[in-house]
N, C-alpha and C positions, 0 to 999 in steps of 0.2 A: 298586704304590706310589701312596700317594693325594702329590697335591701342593693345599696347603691356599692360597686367594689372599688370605684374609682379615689381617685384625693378629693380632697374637701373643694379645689377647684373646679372640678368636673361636676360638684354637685353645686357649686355658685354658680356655674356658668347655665346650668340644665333651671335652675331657680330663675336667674335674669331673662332668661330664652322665653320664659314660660311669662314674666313678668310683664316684659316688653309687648308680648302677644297680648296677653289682655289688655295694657294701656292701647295697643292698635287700635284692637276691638270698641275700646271704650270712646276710642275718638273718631274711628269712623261712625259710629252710632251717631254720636253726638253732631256730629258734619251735617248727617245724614238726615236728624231730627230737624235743625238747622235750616237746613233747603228747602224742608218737608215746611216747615211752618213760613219760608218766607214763601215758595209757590202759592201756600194756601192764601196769605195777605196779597198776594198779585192778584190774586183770582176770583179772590169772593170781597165782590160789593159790602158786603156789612162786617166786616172785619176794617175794624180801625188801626188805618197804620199808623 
């Protein structure tokens, strides 16, 4: 259990920080899945684009 001594600011700000990181996360993935499937349609003959 973390116990936080700061104002309720310092603990929205540490929430948002952390928030933000995963929305990255989620959207480099997603970029990434993205490019991944359109090389794959460049590349392979039997995949219908």
């Amino acid at each position: 259990m973390l116990h936080f001594t700061g104002s309720p600011d310092s603990l929205q700000s540490i929430y948002l920080a952390h928030f933000e990181e995963r929305t990255n996360l989620i959207l480099l993935t997603g970029t990434d899945r993205l490019r991944t499937a359109d090389f794959t349609a460049r590349t392979n003959p039997n995949v219908p684009s």
